[in-house]
C-alpha positions, 0 to 999 in steps of 0.5 A: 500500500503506496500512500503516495498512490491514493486517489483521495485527499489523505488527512483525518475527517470527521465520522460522517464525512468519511462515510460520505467520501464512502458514497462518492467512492462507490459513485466513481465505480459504480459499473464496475461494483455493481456489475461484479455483485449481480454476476455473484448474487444473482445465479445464487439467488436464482438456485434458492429460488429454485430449492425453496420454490415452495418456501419463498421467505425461506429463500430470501431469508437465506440470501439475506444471511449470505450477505457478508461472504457477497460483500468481500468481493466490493471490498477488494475492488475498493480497495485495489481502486483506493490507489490506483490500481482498479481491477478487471471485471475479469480479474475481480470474478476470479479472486472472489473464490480466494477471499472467501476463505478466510474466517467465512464460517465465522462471518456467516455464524456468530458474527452475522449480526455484528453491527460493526461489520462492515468496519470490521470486515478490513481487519480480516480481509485486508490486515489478514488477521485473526484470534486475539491479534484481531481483537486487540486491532479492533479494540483500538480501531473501535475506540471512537468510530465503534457508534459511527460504524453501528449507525451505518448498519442501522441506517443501511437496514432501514434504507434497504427496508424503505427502497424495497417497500418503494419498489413494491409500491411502484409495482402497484402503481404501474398496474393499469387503473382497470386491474387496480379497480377489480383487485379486492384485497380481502379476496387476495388474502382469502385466495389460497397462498400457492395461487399468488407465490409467483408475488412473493417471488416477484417481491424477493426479487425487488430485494435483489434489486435493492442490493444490486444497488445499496449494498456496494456503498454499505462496503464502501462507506464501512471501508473509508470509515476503517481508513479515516480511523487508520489515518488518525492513529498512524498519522499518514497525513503527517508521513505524506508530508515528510515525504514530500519534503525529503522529496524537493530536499534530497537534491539540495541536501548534499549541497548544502551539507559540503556549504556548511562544512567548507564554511566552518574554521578549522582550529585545533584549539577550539576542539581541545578538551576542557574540565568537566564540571560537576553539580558538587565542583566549587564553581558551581556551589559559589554561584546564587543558584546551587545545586541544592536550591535548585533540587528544593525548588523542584521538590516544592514544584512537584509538591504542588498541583498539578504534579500532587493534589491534595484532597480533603475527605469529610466522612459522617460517624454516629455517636460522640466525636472521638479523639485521634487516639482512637483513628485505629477503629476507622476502616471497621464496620460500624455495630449499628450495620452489623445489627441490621445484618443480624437482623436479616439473616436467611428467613427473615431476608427470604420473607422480606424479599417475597413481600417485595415480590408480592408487591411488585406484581400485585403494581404491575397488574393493577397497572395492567387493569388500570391501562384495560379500563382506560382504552377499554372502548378502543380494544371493544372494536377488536374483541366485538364480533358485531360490526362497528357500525351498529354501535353508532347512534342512529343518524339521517337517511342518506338521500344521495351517494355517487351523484345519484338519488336514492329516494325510493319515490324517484324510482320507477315501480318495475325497475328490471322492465325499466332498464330494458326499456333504457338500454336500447336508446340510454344504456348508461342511464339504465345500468345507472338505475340498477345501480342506483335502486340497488343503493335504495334497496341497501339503505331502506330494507337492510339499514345499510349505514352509507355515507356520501364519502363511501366507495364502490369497495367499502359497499361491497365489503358492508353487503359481504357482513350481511351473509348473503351470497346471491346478493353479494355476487350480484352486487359485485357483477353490477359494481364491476360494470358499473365502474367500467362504464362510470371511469372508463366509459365501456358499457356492458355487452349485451348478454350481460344486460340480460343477466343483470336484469334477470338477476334483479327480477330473482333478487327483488321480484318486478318491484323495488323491494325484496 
């Protein structure tokens, strides 16, 4: 490692700031790491998809595990590019074999869920070391930058949960809006598990996705992280310096060497020995300052803070002040504490502990109660098999909902005869009417609680809790057609036409009414 070769300003930054350096390093080779991580990941996510077919968590769980074995191939290409010596795709792929050797069962077990990963993956890979010489290595490396190093490993477990969330939302909202409108979820959720496993497998590949991208600057960041921290403790700022300066004075050293030499007089005398003296010689001890004042001085310097701190402690006793005479009892256990000692020997002790006990539960459920008590309307909603609308005051009849009028006076005597008749010259008002004394029939015969502000789903899913087969399938076929005609302007064909109106006439007879 040439520190003259890096490809980066060397010198020691704050902890964020290192880590966005991570960012900007993985932008710069970004084709080359994200290449190299999907020809790694994607044939191994492709083989558990495969084994676990039926199991897809169980397979994107697995994948997920693997991660520190993918993550040491980014790391070399860094660390190679770091000082301009940028690997191959070719070159990369073929040393990937060799990197995972090194502590692989330990990385994939007991150190799996370390949130210092990342930081701590150099020392293995790049500093090849291993036992109790690793641990003392990440000791000092982890003195500081040990809550930064965690901080991106939660961070990076969030942005990975946010980007595949958003990858699945940007699924939904790319679905054609006709799909969209006949998609019920509840129906999703009661249709059997193996009837939808290709969206599970869809969903796991969006995870594939995710990591093809973060999972490179999740390295990149951890590697200039270890860097940063290196860069303090051995000063490479400070070595880049000094070998730049020997650099420009290696030339002009020699030169101004044999200057100096040639410039200095050359006398024998000057060179001649002279008498040593000593502390204790004459000449010393007659001046003002002697010997002996001088080690004085430095006894009273050293006596004095911050060389010694003199403290005064203050302490409580019971009882009368006694004399110095009697500072040899300082340091024994005072009779009052051994009495109380005594008095909780074993059995007291167990029964005073199990009155605390009995107190300490007897608090946390009459707490529990109290919290029972306090939201026992909000938990009614969950525990009441009645819908929740029943136990709602009674207010006005709605007169009307989606734009249309459901007075039962404005509707026609015969409505099947009615809608035959409009569906040669005005379909549209005729699927209207359907639909419109279908709304009628819910509010006046079943007390149905509707609302200006429902939605073709939420009264299907109020006309699914009256437990009525026939007239919930009716009412699905008739809101279907409804909706294509009302948002996308296609009327029902005409066989569908028939059927509606038969439908209504087995459901409520000629008339309005059931």
């Amino acid at each position: 490692m040439r520190l003259s070769d890096a490809t980066m300003v060397i010198r020691p930054r704050p902890t964020w700031e290192a880590m966005d350096l991570g960012v900007l390093l993985s932008q710069r080779h970004r084709r080359l790491l994200m290449t190299s991580w999907a020809i790694v990941t994607v044939p191994v996510f492709a083989l558990l998809t495969l084994i676990f077919w039926d199991s897809p968590s169980l397979a994107v769980f697995i994948f997920w595990w693997l991660k520190p074995a993918f993550e040491r191939l980014p790391l070399y290409i860094l660390s190679l590019a770091m000082f301009g010596e940028t690997p191959t795709l070719r070159q990369a792929l073929r040393q990937w074999p060799r990197l995972l050797k090194p502590q692989l069962l330990a990385s994939l077990t007991w150190r799996r869920l370390s949130l210092t990963r990342s930081f701590s993956l150099p020392v293995v890979q790049l500093e090849g070391l291993s036992g109790n010489e690793r641990q003392q290595r990440l000791q000092a490396l982890l003195q500081r930058d040990a809550g930064a190093a965690r901080w991106l490993t939660i961070i990076g477990v969030h942005l990975e949960s946010a980007l595949w969330i958003g990858l699945m939302l940007l699924f939904y909202l790319l679905l054609p809006q006709q799909i969209e409108l006949d998609w019920s979820w509840q129906r999703l959720l009661s249709i059997a598990s193996q009837d939808w496993r290709w969206l599970e497998h869809l969903t796991n590949v969006f995870y594939l996705l995710v990591l093809v991208v973060w999972e490179p600057v999740y390295v990149a960041c951890g590697f200039s992280l270890y860097l940063n921290r290196r860069t303090v403790l051995e000063a490479w700022d400070i070595e880049l310096v000094f070998r730049r300066l020997r650099q420009r004075l290696s030339g002009a050293a020699l030169i101004l060497l044999l200057g100096t030499c040639a410039l200095l007089p050359f006398n024998q005398n000057s060179w001649a020995a002279e008498p040593v003296a000593t502390p204790e010689s004459a000449r010393l001890l007659s001046q003002p300052l002697t010997s002996q004042a001088s080690r004085d001085s430095i006894k009273a310097i050293l006596e004095q803070p911050p060389f010694k701190n003199k403290e005064t402690v203050t302490q409580y006793r019971f009882g009368e002040d006694q004399s110095a005479a009697d500072s040899s009892d300082k340091g024994k256990v005072p009779q009052w504490l051994k009495t109380l000692f005594g008095l909780l020997d074993g059995q007291r002790f167990g029964a005073v502990a199990t009155l605390i006990e009995v107190a300490l539960w007897t608090v946390l459920i009459a707490g529990i109660g109290l919290l029972i008590w306090r939201y026992r309307k909000w938990l009614q909603a969950f525990v009441t098999q009645r819908p929740l609308e029943k136990t709602r005051p009674a207010r006005a009849a709605l007169q009307q909902a989606f734009g249309l009028d459901l007075n039962r006076e404005t509707l026609p005597a015969d409505i099947a005869s009615s809608a035959e008749k409009l569906w040669q010259s005005h379909p549209r008002e005729a699927l209207g009417l359907l639909y419109r004394a279908l709304l009628s029939h819910l509010l006046h015969d079943h007390h149905m609680p509707l609302s200006a502000a429902d939605t073709e789903s939420e009264v299907l899913r109020r006309i699914e809790q009256l437990r009525h087969p026939a007239l919930l399938a009716f009412s699905q076929t008739l809101t279907t057609h409804w909706q294509n005609m009302a948002y996308g302007h296609r009327l029902p064909p005409e066989p569908v036409q028939d059927e509606l109106c038969d439908g209504w006439r087995t459901l409520f007879g000629p008339g309005g009414t059931a």
